[in-house]
C-alpha positions in Angstrom: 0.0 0.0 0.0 1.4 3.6 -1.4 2.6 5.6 1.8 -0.3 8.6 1.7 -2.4 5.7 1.8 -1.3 4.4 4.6 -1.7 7.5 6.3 -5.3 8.0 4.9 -5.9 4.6 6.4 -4.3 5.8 9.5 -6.6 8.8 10.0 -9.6 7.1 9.4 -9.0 4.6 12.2 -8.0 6.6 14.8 -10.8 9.2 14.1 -13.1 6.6 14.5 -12.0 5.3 18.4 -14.6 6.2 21.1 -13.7 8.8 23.7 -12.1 6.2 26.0 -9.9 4.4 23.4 -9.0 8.0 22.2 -8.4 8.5 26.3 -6.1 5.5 26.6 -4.5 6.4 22.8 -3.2 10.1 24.6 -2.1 8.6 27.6 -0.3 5.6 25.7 1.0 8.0 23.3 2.6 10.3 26.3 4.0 7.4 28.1 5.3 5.9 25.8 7.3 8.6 24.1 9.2 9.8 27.8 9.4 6.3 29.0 9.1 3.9 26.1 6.8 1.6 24.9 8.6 -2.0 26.7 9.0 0.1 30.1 5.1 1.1 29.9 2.9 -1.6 31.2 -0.9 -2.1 30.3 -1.7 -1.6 34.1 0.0 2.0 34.3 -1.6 3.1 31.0 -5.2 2.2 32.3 -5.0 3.8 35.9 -3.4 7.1 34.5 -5.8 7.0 31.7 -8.7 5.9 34.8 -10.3 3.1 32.7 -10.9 -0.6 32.6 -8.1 -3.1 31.4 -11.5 -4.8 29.8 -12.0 -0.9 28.6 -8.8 -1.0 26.8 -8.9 -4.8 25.2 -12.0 -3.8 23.5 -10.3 -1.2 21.2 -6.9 -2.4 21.3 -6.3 -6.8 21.1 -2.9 -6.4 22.7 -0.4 -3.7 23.9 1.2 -4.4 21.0 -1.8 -3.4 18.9 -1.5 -0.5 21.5 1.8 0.5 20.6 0.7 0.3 16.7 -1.9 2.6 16.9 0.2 4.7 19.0 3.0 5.0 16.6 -0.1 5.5 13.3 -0.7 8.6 15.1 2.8 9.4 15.3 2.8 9.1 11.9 -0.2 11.1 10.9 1.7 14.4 13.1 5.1 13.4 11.7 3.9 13.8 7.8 1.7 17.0 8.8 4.7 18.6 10.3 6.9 17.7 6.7 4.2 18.5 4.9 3.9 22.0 6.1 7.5 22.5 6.0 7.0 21.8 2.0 3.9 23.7 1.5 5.6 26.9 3.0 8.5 26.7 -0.1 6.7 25.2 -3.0 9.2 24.7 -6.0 12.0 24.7 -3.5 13.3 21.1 -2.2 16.5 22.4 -0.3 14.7 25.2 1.2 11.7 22.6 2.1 14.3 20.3 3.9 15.8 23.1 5.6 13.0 24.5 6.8 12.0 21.1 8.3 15.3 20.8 10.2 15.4 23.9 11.4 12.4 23.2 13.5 13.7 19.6 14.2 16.8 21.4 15.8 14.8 23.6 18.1 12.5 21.4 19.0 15.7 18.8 20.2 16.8 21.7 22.6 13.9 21.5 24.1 13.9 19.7 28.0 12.1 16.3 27.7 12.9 15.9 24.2 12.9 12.3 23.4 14.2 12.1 19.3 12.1 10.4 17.2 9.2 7.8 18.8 9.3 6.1 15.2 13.4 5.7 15.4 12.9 4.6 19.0 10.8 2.2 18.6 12.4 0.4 16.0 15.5 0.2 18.7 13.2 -1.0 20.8 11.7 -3.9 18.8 14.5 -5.5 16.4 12.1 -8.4 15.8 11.2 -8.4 12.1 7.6 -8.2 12.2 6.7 -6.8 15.1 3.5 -4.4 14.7 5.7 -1.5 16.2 8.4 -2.4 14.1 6.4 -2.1 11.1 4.5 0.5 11.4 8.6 2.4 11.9 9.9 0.6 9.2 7.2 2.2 6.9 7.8 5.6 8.3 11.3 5.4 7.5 11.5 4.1 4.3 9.1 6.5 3.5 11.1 9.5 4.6 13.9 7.8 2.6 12.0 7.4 -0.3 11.4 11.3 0.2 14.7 12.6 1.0 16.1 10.8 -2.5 13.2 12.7 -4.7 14.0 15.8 -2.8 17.8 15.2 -3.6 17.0 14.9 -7.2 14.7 18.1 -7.7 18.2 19.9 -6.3 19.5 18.9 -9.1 22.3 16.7 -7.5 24.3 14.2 -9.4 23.6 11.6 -7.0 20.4 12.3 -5.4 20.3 8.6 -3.6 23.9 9.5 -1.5 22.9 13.3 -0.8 18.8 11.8 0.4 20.9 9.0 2.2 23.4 12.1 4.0 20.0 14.0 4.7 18.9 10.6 6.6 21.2 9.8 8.3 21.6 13.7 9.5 18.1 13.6 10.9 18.6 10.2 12.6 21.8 11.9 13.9 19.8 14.8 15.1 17.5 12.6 17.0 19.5 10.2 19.0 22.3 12.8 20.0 19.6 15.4 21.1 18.9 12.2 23.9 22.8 12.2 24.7 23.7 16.1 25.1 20.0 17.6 25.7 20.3 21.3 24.9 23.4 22.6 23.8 23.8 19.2 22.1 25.1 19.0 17.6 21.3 18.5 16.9 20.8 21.9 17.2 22.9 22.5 14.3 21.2 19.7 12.0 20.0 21.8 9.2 23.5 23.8 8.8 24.9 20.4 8.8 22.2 19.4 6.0 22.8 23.2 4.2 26.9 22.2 3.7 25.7 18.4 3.0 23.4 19.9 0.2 26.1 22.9 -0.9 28.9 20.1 -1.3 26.6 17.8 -3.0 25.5 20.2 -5.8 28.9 21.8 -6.8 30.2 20.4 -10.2 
């Protein structure tokens, strides 16, 4: 299934959960962004979110369903936040990507700031398969798929290394912002990206 599909998809299941799944969905989804999803148990997610564990089985089969949906969600926010980046410099790929940076660098400084719940969570489950894995996977090969066009609309001879360099820049970004805090080289990611794209586009 094409990516914006699976986002459409995404976006019509979650705006269809009754208030108490959506209850237990924003108390999943905060918990398990600061703490992680394996450190979160069913029982902490239900008596912060004041519900029934029967409450919570009957929108979600499992706590990794749980996690799923949690991370769909993540995705729907993730794209909106790219998107908009894009719409605000139409015609303009390295201004779209640095615009998009530039808020992923300020956002790292940030106290609490906890990288990327998609890039954690495929740390967190390395079992192929996995719901939560999958759901990251897709996200990220995505964003790859992305970065690459991007690359080519600058005009760069090898668009697949310069999208890869942008990658692996972000990914940068969001596991160092969990090592330094503020203060930390993610706050500098889209200068990095700006030379990365500069160096990539000379002759």
């Amino acid at each position: 299934m094409p990516a914006d599909k699976n986002i459409e998809a995404s976006v019509s299941r979650e705006a269809t959960l009754p208030p108490a799944a959506e209850k237990i969905l924003g108390v999943a989804h905060e918990l398990f962004y600061r703490e992680g999803i394996r450190a979160i148990g069913v029982d902490e997610i239900v008596k912060k979110a004041g519900v029934t564990k029967p409450s919570l089985y009957r929108s979600f089969s499992s706590k990794d369903e749980l996690a799923a949906s949690y991370l769909r969600k993540y995705d729907i926010d993730f794209w909106a936040r790219f998107d908009e980046a894009v719409a605000a410099h139409p015609g303009d790929a390295r201004a779209q990507i640095i615009a998009f940076l530039t808020r992923v660098g300020k956002r790292s400084q940030k106290p609490g700031y906890r990288g990327c719940g998609m890039t954690n969570a495929a740390v967190e489950y390395p079992e192929p398969g996995h719901p939560a894995r999958v759901v990251s996977e897709e996200n990220k090969r995505e964003l790859r798929r992305r970065l690459r066009a991007m690359a080519k609309e600058m005009g760069a001879a090898d668009p697949g290394t310069l999208g890869d360099g942008l990658l692996l820049l972000m990914e940068g970004a969001y596991i160092s912002s969990q090592i330094f805090g503020p203060g930390g080289p993610s706050q500098s990611v889209a200068k990095q990206a700006d030379l990365l794209i500069g160096a990539s586009l000379k002759s």
